[in-house]
C-alpha positions as CSV (number, residue, x, y, z in Angstrom):
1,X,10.9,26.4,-1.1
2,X,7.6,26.3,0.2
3,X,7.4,28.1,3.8
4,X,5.5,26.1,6.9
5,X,2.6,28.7,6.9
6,X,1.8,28.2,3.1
7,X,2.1,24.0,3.8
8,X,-0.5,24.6,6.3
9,X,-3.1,26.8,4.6
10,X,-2.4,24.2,1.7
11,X,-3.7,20.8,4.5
12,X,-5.9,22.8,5.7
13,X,-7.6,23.9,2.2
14,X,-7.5,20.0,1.7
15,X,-8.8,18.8,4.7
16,X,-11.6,21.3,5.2
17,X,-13.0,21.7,1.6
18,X,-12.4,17.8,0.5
19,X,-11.7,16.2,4.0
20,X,-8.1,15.1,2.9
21,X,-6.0,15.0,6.5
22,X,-2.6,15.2,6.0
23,X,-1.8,17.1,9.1
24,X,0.2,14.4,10.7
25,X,2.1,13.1,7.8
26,X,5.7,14.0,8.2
27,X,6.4,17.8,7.1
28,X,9.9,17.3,5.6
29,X,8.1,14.6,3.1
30,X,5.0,17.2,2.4
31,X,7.6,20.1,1.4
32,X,9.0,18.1,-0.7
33,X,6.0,16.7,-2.6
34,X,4.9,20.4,-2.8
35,X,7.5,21.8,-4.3
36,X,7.9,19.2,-6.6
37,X,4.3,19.6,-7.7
38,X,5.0,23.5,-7.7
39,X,7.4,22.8,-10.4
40,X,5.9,20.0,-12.3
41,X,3.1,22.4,-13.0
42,X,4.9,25.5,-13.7
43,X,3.3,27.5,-10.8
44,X,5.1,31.1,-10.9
45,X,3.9,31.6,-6.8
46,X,2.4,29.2,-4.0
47,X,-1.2,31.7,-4.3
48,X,-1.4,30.1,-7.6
49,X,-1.3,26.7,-6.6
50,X,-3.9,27.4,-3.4
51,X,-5.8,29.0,-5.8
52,X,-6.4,26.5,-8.0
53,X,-6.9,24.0,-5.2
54,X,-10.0,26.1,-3.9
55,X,-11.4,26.6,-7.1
56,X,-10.7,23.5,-9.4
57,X,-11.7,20.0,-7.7
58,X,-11.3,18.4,-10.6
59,X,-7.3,19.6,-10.2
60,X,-7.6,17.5,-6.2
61,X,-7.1,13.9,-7.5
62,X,-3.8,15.7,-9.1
63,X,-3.1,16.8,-5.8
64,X,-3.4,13.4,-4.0
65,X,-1.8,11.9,-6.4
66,X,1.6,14.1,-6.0
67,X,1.1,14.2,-2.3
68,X,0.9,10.6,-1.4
69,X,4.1,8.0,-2.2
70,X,3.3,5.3,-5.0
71,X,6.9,3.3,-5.4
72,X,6.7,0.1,-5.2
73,X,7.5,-3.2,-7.6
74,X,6.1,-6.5,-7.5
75,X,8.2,-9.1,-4.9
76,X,9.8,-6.1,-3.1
77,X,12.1,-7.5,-0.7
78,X,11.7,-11.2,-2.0
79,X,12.7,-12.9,1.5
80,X,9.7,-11.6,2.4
81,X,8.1,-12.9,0.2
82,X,9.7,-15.9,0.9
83,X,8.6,-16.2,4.3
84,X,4.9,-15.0,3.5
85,X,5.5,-18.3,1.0
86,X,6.8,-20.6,3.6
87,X,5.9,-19.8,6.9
88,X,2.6,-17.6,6.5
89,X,0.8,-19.4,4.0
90,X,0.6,-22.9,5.4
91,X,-1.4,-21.4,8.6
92,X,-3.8,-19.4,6.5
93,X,-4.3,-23.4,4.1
94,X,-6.6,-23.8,7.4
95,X,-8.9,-21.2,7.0
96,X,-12.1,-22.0,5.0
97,X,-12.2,-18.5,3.7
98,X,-9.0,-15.9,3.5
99,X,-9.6,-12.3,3.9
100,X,-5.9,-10.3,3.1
101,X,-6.2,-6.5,3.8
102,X,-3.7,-4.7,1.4
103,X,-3.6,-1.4,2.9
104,X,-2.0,1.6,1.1
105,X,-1.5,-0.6,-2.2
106,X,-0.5,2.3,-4.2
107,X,-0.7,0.6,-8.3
108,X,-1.0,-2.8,-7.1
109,X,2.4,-4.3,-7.6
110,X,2.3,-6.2,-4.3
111,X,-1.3,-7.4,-4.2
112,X,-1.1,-8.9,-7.7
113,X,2.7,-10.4,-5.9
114,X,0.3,-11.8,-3.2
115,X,-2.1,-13.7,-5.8
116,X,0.6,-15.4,-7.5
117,X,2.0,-16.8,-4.2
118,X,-1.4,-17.7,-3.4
119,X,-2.6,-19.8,-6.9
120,X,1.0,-21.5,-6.1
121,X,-0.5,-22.3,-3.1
122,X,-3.4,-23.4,-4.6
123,X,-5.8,-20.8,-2.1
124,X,-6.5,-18.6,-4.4
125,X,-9.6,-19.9,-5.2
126,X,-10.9,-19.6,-1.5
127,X,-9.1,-15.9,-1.0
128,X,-10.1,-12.4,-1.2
129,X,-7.9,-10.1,-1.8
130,X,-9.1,-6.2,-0.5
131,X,-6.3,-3.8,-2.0
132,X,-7.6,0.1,-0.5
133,X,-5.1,3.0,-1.1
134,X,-6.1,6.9,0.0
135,X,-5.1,8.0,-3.6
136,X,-8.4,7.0,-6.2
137,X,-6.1,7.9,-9.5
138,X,-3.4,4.6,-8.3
139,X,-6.1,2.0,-7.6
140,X,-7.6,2.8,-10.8
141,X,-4.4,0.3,-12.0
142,X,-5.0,-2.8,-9.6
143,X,-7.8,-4.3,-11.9
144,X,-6.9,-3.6,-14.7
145,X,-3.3,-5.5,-14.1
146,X,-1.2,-3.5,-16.4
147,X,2.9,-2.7,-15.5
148,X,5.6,-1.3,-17.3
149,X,7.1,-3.9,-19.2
150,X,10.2,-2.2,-18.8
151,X,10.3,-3.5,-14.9
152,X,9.2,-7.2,-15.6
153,X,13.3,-7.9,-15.6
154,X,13.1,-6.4,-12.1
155,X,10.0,-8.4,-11.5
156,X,11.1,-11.6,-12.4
157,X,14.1,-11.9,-10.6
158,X,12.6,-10.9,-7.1
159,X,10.0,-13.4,-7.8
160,X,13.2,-16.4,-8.7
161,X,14.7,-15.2,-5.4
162,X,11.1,-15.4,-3.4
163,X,11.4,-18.6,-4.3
164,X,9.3,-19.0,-7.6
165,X,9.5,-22.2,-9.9
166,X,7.8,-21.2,-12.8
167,X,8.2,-19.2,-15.7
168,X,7.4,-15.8,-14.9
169,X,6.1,-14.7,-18.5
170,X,3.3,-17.3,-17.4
171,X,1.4,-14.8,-15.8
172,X,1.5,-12.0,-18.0
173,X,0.4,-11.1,-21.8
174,X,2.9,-8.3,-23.1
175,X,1.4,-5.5,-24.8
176,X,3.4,-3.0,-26.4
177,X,5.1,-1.1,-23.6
178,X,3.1,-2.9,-20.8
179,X,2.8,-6.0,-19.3
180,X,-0.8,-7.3,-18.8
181,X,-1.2,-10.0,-16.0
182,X,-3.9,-12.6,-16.3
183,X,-7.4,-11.5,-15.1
184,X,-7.9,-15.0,-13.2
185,X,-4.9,-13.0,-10.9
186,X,-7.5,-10.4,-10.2
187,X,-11.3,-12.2,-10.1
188,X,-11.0,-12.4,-6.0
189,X,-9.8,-8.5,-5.4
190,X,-12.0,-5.6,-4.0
191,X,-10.4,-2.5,-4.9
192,X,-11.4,0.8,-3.1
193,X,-10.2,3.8,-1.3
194,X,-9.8,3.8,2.0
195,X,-8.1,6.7,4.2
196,X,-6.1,5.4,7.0
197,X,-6.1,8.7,8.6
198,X,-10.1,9.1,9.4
199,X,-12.1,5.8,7.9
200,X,-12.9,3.0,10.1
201,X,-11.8,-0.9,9.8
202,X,-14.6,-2.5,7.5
203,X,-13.7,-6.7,8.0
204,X,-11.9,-8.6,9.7
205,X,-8.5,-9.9,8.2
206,X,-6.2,-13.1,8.5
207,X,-3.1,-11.0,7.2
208,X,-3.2,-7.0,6.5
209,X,0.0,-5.7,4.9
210,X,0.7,-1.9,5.0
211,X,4.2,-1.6,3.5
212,X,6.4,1.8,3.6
213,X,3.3,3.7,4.6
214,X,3.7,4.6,8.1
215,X,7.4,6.2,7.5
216,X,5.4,9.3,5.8
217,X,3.3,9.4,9.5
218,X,4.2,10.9,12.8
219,X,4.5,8.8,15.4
220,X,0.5,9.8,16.5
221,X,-0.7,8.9,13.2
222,X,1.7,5.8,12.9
223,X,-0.2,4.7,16.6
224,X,-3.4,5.4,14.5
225,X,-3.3,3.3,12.0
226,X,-1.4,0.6,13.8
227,X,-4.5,0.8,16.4
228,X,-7.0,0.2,13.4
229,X,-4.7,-3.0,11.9
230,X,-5.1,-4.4,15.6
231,X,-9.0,-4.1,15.5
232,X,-9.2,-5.7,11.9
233,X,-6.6,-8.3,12.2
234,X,-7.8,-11.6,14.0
235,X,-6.0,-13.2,16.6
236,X,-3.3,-15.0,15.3
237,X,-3.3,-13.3,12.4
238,X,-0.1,-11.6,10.7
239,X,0.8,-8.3,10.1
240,X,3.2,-7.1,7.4
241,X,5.0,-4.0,7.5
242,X,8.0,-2.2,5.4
243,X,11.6,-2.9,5.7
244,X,12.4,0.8,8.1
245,X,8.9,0.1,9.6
246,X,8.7,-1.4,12.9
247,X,5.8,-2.3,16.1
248,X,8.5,-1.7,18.7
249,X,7.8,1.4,20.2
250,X,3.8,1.1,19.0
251,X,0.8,0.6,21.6
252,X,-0.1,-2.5,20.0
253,X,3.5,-3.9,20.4
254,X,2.5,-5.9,23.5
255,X,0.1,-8.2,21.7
256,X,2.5,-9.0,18.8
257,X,5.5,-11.8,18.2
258,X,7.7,-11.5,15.4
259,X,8.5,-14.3,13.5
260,X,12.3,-15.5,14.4
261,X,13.7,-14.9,11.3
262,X,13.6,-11.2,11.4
263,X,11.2,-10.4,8.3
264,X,8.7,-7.4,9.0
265,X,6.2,-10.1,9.7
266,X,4.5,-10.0,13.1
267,X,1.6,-12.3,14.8
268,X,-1.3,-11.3,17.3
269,X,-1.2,-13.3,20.2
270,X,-3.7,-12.1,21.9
């Protein structure tokens, strides 16, 4: 098990050489991630590891990639979904242009989730879609649009219960082992990385989702981020966060309504 001393020379190795701050994601989740990586690669010691951090930036994007959390499927949590369907997506028919802020968007799961519910919308057309995640290996995926096809099963019936009508093979070419979804899904998405921890907001959003990120933050980090939705979200705008994720305790709480159902969907008010 990795000891707290060696976790910090490792952050600070990454945050100093590469400017990669992890300082104020939770510790328990970083040991972890550590020693997993210390055994996926076969290190014999932690020194071997460090060493190869300092000396190899090729290996960093290996690093990141083990280090930061990338599960997610497409419709996770489908009443969600649902509501984003029903309730969300009606308000945003006003706007003449819709800017959505996927933040942390790991492989893209969610935001291609997103663009089906908005072509069944028919908005689409006037949307774009800005997917950003901290880890440049993951986002490499969102274009391209390619998923297991051993998790379409999975897909398909979170999209049924999010309250799709149409035949979910309709959006997707299979391919051997993966499942390639339709490029007209992907024409109005800006892909990019985007570091929660230290970049600034770059537009200004009708709906920013940021789900099952902020459980790897501390609470100062949580505040952080939360601070940097609130100065890229419009007002009356929507917020989206992960099932354990809440606004309740947050600075920005103040400004925000939930919507009455319950869903981790919140709305500036002011």
């Amino acid at each position: 098990m990795i000891q707290d001393e060696d976790l910090d020379l490792l952050l600070n190795e990454l945050n100093h050489r590469y400017g990669y701050d992890f300082s104020n994601y939770a510790r328990a989740s970083l040991k972890r991630r550590v020693n997993r990586l210390l055994s996926l690669d076969k290190f014999v010691s932690f020194a071997e590891l460090l060493f190869k951090v300092k000396n190899e930036p090729h290996y960093l994007a290996h690093v990141v990639e083990q280090l930061t959390v990338n599960v997610t499927e497409m419709f996770r949590d489908p009443t969600l979904f649902k509501t984003l369907r029903e309730q969300v997506l009606p308000i945003l028919a006003t706007h003449p242009l819709i800017r959505i802020w996927h933040a942390g968007c790991s492989t893209g799961e969610e935001v291609y989730s997103l663009a089906i519910l908005l072509e069944e919308a028919n908005l689409l057309h006037k949307s774009l879609l800005y997917a950003t995640d901290l880890n440049p290996t993951v986002i490499e995926n969102v274009k391209k649009g390619l998923f297991p096809i051993g998790a379409v099963k999975q897909y398909t019936e979170n999209y049924i219960q999010a309250g799709g009508k149409k035949d979910f093979s309709s959006y997707y070419l299979a391919q051997y082992e993966w499942a390639k979804f339709h490029e007209r899904l992907s024409t109005n998405m800006i892909v990019a990385t985007h570091n929660l921890v230290s970049d600034r907001s770059f537009n200004e959003f009708q709906l920013i989702l940021c789900r099952n990120v902020l459980i790897y933050f501390d609470k100062n980090l949580q505040d952080k981020a939360l601070t940097l939705f609130d100065n890229s979200l419009e007002t009356l705008g929507f917020l989206v966060l992960g099932s354990k994720e809440n606004l309740r305790f947050s600075t920005i709480a103040p400004s925000y309504a939930q919507l009455e159902n319950k869903e981790k969907i919140w709305r500036k008010m002011r």
